[in-house]
KOLLOMAR-703069 format. One record per residue (C-alpha): residue number from 1; x, y, z; residue in one letter. Coordinates in steps of 0.02 Angstrom, whole numbers, plus 32768, in hexadecimal, padded with zeros to 4 digits. Each point is the difference from the previous one (the first is absolute). Example, Ala and Ser with C-alpha at 12.3 -4.5 7.8 and 13.67 -1.06 7.14 Angstrom:
REC;resi;east;north;up;resn
REC;1;8267;7F1F;8186;a
REC;2;8045;80AC;7FDF;s
This chain:
REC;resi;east;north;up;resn
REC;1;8000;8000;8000;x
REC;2;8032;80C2;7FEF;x
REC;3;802B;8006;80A8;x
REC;4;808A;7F92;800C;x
REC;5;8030;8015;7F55;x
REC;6;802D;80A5;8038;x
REC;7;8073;7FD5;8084;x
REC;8;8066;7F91;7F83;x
REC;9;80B1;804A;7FFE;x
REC;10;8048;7F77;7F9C;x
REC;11;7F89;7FE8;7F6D;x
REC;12;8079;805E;7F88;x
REC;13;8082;7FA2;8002;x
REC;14;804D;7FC9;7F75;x
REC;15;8075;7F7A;7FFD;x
REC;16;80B4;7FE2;7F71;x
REC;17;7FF1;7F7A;7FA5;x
REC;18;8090;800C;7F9D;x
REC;19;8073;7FD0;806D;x
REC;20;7FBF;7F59;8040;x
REC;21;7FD9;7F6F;7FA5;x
REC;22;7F5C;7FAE;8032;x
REC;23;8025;7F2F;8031;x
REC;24;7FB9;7F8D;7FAE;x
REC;25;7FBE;7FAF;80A9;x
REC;26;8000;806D;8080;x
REC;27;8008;7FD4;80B1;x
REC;28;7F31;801A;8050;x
REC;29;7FE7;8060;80A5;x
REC;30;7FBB;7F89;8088;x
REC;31;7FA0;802D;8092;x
REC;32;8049;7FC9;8094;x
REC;33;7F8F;803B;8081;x
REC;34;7F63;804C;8024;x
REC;35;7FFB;80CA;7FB6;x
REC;36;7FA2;8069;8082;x
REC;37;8035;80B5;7FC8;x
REC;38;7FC6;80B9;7FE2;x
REC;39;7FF1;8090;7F80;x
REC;40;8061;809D;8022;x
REC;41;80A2;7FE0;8085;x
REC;42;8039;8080;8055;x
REC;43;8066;8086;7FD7;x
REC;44;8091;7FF5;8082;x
REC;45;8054;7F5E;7FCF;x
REC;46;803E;7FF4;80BC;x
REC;47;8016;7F87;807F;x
REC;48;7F7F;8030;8084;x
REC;49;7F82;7FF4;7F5C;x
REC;50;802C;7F67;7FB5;x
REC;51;7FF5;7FA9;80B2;x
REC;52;7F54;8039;800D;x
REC;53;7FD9;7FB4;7F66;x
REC;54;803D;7F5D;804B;x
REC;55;7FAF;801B;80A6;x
REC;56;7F5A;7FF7;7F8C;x
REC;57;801A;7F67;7FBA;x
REC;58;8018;8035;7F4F;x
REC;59;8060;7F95;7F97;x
REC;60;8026;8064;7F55;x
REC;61;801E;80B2;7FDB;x
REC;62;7FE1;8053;7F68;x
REC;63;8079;8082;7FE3;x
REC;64;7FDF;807F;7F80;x
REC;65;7FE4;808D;8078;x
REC;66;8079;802C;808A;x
REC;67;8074;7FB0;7F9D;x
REC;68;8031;803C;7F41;x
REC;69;80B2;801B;7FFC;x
REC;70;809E;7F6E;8008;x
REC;71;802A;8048;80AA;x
REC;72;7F72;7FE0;8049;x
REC;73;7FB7;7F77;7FB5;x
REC;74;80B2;7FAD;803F;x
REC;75;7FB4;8036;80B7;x
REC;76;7F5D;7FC2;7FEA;x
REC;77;805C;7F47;7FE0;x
REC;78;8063;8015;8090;x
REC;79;7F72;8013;8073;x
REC;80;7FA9;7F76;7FA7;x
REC;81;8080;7F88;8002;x
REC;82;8006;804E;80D4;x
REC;83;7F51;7FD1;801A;x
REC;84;7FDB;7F78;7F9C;x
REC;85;7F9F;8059;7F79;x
REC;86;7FEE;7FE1;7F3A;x
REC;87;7FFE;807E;7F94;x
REC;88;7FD4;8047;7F63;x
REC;89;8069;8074;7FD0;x
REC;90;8023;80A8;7F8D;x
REC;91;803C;7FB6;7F78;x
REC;92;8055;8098;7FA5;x
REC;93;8019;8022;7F5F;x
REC;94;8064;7F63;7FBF;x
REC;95;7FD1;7F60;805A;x
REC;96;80C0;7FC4;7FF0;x
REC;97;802B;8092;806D;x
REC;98;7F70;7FEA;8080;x
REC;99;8025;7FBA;80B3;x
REC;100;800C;7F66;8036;x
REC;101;7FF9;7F97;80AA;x
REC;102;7FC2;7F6B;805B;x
REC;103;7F58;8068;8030;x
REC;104;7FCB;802F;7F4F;x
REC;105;7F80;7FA5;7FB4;x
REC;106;7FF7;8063;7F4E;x
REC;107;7FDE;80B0;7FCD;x
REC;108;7F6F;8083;7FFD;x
REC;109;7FE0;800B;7F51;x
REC;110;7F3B;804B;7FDB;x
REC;111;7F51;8023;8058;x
REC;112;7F72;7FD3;7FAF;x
REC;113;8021;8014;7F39;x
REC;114;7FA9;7FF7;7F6C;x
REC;115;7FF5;7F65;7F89;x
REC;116;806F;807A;7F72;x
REC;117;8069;8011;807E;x
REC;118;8030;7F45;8008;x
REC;119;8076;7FDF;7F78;x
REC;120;807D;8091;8058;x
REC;121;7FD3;7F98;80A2;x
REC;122;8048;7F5D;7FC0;x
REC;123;80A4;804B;7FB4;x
REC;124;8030;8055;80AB;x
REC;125;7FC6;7F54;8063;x
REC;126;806B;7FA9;7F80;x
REC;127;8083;806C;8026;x
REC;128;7FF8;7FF8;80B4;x
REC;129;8005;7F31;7FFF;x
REC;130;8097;8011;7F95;x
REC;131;8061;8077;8064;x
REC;132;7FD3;7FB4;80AD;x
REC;133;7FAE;7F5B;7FFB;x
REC;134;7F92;7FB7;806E;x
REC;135;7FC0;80BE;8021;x
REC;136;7F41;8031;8017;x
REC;137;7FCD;807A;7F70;x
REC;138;7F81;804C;805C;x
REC;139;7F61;803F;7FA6;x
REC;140;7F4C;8029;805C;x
REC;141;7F55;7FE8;7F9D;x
REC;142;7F5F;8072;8002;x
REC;143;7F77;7FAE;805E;x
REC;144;7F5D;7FB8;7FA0;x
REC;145;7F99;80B1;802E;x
REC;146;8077;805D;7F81;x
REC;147;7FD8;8053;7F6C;x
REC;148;800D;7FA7;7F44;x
REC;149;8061;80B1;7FE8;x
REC;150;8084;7FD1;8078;x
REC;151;800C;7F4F;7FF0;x
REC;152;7FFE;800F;7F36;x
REC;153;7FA6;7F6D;7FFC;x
REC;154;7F3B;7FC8;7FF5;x
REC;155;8001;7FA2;8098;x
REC;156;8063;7FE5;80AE;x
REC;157;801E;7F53;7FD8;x
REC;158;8051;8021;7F5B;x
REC;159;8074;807C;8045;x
REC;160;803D;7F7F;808A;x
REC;161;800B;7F78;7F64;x
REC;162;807C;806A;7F96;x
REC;163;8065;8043;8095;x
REC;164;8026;7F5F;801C;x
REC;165;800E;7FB8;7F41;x
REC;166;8062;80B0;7FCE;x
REC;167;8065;802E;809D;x
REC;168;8019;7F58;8044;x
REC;169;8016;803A;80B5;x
REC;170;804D;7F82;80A0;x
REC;171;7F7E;8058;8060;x
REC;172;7F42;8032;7FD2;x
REC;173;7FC7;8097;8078;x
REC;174;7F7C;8081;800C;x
REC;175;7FA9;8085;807C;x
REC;176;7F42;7FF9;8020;x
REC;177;7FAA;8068;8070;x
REC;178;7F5B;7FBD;8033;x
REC;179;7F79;8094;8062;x
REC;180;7FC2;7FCE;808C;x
REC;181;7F61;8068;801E;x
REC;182;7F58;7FC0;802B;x
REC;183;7FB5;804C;7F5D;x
REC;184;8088;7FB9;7FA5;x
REC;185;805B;7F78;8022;x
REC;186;809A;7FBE;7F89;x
REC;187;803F;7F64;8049;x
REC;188;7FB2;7F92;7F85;x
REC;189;804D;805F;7F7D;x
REC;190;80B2;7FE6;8061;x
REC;191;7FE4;7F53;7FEC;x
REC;192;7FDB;8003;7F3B;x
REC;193;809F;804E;7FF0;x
REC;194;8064;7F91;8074;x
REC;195;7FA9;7F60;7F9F;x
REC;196;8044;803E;7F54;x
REC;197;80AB;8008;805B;x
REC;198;7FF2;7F4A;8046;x
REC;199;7FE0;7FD5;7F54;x
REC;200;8081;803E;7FA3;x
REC;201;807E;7FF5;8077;x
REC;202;7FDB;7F40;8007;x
REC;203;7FFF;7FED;7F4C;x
REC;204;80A6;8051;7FEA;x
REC;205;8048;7FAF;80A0;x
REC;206;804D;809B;8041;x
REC;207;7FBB;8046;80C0;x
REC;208;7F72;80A2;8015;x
REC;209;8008;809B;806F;x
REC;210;7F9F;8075;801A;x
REC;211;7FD6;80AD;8052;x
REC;212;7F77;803A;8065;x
REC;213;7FD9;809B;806B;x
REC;214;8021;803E;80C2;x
REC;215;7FE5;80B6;7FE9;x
REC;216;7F76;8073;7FDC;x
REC;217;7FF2;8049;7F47;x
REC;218;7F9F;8040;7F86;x
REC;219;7F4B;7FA2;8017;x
REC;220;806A;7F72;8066;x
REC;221;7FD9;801C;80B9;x
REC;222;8078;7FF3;8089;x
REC;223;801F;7F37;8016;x
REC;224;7FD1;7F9E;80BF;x
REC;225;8082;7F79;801D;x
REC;226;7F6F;7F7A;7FDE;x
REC;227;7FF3;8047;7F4F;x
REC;228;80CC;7FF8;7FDF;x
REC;229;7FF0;7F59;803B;x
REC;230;7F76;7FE9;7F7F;x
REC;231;805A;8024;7F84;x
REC;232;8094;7FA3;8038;x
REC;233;7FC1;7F5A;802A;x
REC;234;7F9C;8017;7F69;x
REC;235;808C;7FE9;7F87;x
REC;236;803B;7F68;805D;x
REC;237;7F79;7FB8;7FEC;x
REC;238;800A;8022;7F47;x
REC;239;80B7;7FC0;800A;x
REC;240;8067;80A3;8008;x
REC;241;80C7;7FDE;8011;x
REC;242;8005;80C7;802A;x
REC;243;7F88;8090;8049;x
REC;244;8032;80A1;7FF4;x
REC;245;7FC7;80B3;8073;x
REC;246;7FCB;8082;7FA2;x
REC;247;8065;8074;804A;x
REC;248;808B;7FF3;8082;x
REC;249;801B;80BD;8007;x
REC;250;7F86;8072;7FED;x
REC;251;801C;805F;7F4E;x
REC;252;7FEC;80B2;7FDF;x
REC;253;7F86;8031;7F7F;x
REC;254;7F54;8049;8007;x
REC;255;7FC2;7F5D;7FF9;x
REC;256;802C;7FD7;80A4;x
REC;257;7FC9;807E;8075;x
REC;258;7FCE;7F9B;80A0;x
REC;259;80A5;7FB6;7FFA;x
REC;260;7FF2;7F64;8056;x
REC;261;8071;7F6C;7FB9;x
REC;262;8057;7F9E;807A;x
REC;263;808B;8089;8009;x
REC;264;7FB9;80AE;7FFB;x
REC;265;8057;8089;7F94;x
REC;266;804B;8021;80B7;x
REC;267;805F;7F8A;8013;x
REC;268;7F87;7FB7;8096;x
REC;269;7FB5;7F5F;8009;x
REC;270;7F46;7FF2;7FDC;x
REC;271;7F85;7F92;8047;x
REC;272;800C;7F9C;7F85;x
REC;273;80C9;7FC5;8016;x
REC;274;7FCB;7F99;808B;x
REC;275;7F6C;7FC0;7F91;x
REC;276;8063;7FC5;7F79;x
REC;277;8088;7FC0;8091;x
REC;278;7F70;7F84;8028;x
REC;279;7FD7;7FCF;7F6C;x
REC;280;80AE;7FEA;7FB3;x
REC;281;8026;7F99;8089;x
REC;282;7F8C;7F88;7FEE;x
REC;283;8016;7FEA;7F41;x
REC;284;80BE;7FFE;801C;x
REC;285;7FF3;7F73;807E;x
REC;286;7F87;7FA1;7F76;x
REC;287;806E;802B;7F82;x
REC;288;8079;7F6F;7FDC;x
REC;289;7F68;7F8E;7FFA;x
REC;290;7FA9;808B;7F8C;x
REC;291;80A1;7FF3;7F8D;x
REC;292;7FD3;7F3F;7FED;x
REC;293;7F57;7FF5;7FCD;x
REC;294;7FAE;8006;7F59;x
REC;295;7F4C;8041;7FF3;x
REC;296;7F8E;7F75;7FBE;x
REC;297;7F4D;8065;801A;x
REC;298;7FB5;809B;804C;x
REC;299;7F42;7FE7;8045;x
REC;300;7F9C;807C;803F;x
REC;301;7F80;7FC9;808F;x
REC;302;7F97;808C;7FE6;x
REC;303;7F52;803B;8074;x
REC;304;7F61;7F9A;7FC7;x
REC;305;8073;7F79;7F9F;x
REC;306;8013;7F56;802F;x
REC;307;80BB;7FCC;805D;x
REC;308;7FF0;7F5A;7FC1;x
REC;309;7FD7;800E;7F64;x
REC;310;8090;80AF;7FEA;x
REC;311;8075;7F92;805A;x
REC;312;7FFF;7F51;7FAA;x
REC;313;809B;7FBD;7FC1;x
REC;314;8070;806D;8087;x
REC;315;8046;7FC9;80A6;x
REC;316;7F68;8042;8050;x
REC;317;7F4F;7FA8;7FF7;x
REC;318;7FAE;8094;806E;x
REC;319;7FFA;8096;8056;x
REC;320;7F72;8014;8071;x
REC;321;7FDD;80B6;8068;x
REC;322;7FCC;7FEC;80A8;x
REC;323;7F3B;8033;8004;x
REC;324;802F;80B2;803E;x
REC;325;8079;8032;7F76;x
REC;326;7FDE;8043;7F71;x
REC;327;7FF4;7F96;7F5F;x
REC;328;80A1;7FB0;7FB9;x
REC;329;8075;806F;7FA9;x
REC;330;80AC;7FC8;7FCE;x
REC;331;807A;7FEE;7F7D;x
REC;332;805F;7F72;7FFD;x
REC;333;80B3;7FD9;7FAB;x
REC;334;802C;7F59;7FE3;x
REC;335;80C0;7FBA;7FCF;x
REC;336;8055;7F73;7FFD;x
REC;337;80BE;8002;805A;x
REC;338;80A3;7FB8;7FB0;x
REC;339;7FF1;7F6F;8075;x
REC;340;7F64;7FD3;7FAC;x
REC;341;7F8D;802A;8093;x
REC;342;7F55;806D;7FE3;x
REC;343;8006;80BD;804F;x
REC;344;7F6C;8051;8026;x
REC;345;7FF4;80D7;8020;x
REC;346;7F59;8028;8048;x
REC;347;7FE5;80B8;8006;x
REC;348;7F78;8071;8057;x
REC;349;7FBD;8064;7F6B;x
REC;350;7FB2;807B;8079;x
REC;351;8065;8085;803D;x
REC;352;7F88;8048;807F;x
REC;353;7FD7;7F61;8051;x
REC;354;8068;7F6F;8066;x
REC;355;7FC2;7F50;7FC3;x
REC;356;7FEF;7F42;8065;x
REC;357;7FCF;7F8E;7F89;x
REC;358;7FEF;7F36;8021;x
REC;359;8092;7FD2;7F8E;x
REC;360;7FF2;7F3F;7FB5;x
REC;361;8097;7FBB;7FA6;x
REC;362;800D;7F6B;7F88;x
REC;363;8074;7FB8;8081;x
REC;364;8000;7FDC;80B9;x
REC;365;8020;8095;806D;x
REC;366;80AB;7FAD;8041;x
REC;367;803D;7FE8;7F5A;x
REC;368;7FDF;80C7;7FDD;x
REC;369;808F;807B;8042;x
REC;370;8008;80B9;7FE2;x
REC;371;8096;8065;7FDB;x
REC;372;800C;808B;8092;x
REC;373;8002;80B2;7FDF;x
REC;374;8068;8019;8097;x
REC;375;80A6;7F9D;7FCB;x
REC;376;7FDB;7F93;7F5D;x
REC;377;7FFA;7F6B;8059;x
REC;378;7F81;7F72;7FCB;x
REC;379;7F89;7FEF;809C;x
REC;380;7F74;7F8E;8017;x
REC;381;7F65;805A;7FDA;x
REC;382;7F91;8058;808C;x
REC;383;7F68;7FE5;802D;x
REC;384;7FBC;80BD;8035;x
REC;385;7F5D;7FC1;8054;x
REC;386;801D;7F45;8055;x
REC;387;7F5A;8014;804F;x
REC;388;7F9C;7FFC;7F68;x
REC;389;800A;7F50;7F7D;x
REC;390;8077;8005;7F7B;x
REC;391;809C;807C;7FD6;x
REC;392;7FEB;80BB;8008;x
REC;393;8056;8074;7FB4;x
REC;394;8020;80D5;8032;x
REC;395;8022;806E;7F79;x
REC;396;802E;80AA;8025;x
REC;397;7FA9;8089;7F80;x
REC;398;8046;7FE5;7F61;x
REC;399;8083;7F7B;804A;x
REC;400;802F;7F53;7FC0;x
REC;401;804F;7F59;8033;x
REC;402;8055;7F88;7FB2;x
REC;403;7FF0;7F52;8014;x
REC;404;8070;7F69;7FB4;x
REC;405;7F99;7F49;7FE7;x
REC;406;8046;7F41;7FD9;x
C-alpha cells in the first residue's frame, strides 16, 4: 500500500551487472529458523537498541532504515551477530561490494512492486545469488485488497503466480492489514490472502512471511494484544515460516500522527513492546517445531457450522463449547512434522473473547502432547477443566495451541 511504499528507502536501487557473471546453479537461501521481525529499525544502530530488540524476542531485522551506508550497516552486523539476530541488510549499490557476516540472511531489495517491474527484479536477484550465494533476495508483495493499477495484473492470484514464475524468489512475502471495526471487519479477507500464499509457496517449495499491523493508521485502529495475536497465530495456522510487525519504530509522515508502533518516534517504548514481547515469545519457543511442519489443510469451524463435518479428515473429530459459550469459532491449521507425526494449530478466531472448548482427538489423550509456549518443550497435553468429561481446552482471545499426534 502507499503508506509503506512511501517509507521504502531502498526501492531505487539499481544493481551492476557487468561485472559479475550470473552461475549457472546458484547456491538457494535456506531458512534456518523461525523469522519473527519488523518494518522500520531504528535509527541509532547502537547497542542499548539492538539489545532491546533482543529483549523482545525478535529474531530478524530488516535494515533499510537506520542503516544505509557501509559503516553502519557493518554496525548493525556486529550487534546482530552480539545478540543473536539475522539480518537483512542494505545491500548497496553492487551486491559484490555489500556486507557480509554470519547474521545476514540476504539483502533488502524492493517493497511491494509492480508485475513490469519484475524482469529488473530477477536480474538484480540473479545478481545477488551470484555475488553471495546462499543470500535472501528479499522482495515484499501487495496484499489481495490492492488495486489492478498497482499490482499490473487482473487478479491477486496472478500477481503472486508470476512473482514467483518471473522473479523466482527463496522467499514469498507480503503485508496485509486486516480492520478490525465492528462495522467492518477484515479478517476473513486476511485469510484469502494468506491462503493464496500457502498455495504458492507450497507449489514452489520455498517458505511465506508475512506482515501485519500493531499501530494505529489511516482507517486501521490502534491494535489490543488479542488482535496482534490474531493476526499472529493466524498465519501459523496458515503455515507461516515468518511474521513480520508493521512497524518497529514509529515513522514520520502525516500518515502517522498518533504515533504508536512499538517504539514511538521518541525513542520510548509503547504499550505495545511488551505486547509483542509476549507474543514473540511464545512463537519463538514454538518455533523450531514451526520450522518442521508442512501445512496439509486449513479448516475453518465457523458459528452455525457443523465441527464434525468442518473437521473430518484432521486430527480432530470435535470441538464442542461448553453450553455457556458462545458458538464454535476457530480456525484450525493442520501439518504434518518431518518425523512423520500429524500437528494440529487450533486458534481462537475471536479476538474479543477467551474460548474452552471440549477438544476430541483422533487419538487417545496420552498419546497427544503439546509443544509449550513457555520453553519449546513437548508436554503432555492439559486438561483445563478435570471436573467436567473429556479434554478442555483455554484459548486466550485470538490465541492458539499447538498440538503434535501419533
Amino acid at each position: 500500500m502507499n503508506a509503506r511504499t512511501a517509507l521504502v528507502c531502498i526501492a531505487g536501487v539499481v544493481f551492476s551487472l557487468t561485472s559479475t557473471a550470473l552461475a549457472q546453479d546458484p547456491v538457494r537461501f535456506k531458512q534456518d529458523r523461525f523469522a519473527i521481525g519488523f518494518w522500520v529499525d531504528p535509527p541509532e544502530v547502537t547497542d542499548a537498541r539492538y539489545a532491546e530488540i533482543a529483549e523482545a524476542n525478535f529474531t530478524l531485522v530488516l535494515g533499510g532504515f537506520g542503516s544505509t551506508s557501509p559503516d553502519v550497516v557493518a554496525k548493525q552486523i556486529e550487534l546482530c551477530q552480539k545478540y543473536d539476530l539475522k539480518l537483512l541488510a542494505w545491500p548497496g549499490n553492487d551486491p559484490a561490494e555489500s556486507k557480509q557476516g554470519p547474521p545476514v540472511w540476504g539483502y533488502l531489495v524492493r517493497d511491494e512492486p509492480n508485475v513490469s517491474d519484475f524482469p529488473a527484479l530477477r536480474e538484480r536477484v540473479d545478481a545477488i545469488r551470484a555475488a553471495r550465494p546462499g543470500a535472501l533476495a528479499y522482495i515484499n508483495l501487495f496484499p489481495n485488497y490492492a488495486s489492478k493499477k498497482q499490482l499490473g495484473t487482473d487478479t491477486y492470484e496472478e500477481h503472486v503466480r508470476r512473482f514467483i514464475d518471473e522473479v523466482r524468489p527463496d522467499v514469498l512475502s507480503m503485508d496485509h492489514y486486516p480492520i478490525f471495526k465492528p462495522d467492518s471487519d477484515g479478517r476473513d479477507g486476511y485469510c484469502e490472502t494468506l491462503a493464496v500464499m500457502r498455495e504458492y509457496s507450497q507449489k514452489a517449495d520455498i517458505p511465506f512471511w508475512n506482515f501485519f499491523n500493531i499501530m494505529p493508521y489511516g482507517p486501521h485502529t490502534d491494535p489490543t494484544e488479542a488482535q496482534v495475536r490474531w493476526q499472529v497465530f493466524t498465519s501459523l495456522a496458515y503455515g507461516a515460516k515468518g511474521v513480520l510487525y508493521f512497524c518497529y519504530w514509529t515513522p514520520a509522515g502525516d500518515e502517522f500522527p498518533k504515533g504508536g508502533a512499538i517504539i514511538g518516534r521518541d525513542g520510548k517504548r509503547t504499550r505495545h513492546y511488551d505486547e509483542a514481547k509476549r507474543v514473540n515469545a511464545a512463537v519463538k519457543n514454538m518455533g523450531p517445531t514451526l520450522m518442521n511442519l508442512t501445512s496439509t489443510a486449513v479448516v475453518r469451524v465457523a458459528p452455525g457450522g457443523d465441527a464434525k463435518t468442518a473437521l473430518a479428515g484432521s486430527p480432530l473429530r470435535d470441538l464442542i463449547p461448553a453450553s455457556v459459550d458462545p458458538p464454535n469459532d476457530y480456525l484450525v491449521g493442520v501439518f504434518k512434522h518431518v518425523d512423520g507425526r500429524r500437528a494440529v494449530l487450533l486458534v481462537n478466531y475471536r479476538y474479543a473473547l477467551s474460548a474452552w472448548p471440549t477438544v476430541e482427538f483422533d487419538a487417545p489423550a496420552e498419546k497427544v502432547v503439546e509443544v509449550s509456549q513457555e520453553n519449546g518443550a513437548e508436554v503432555p497435553i492439559h486438561d483445563d477443566s478435570p471436573d467436567m468429561p473429556g479434554v478442555q481446552v483455554s484459548l486466550d482471545a485470538g490465541a492458539g495451541r499447538l498440538f503434535l499426534l501419533p
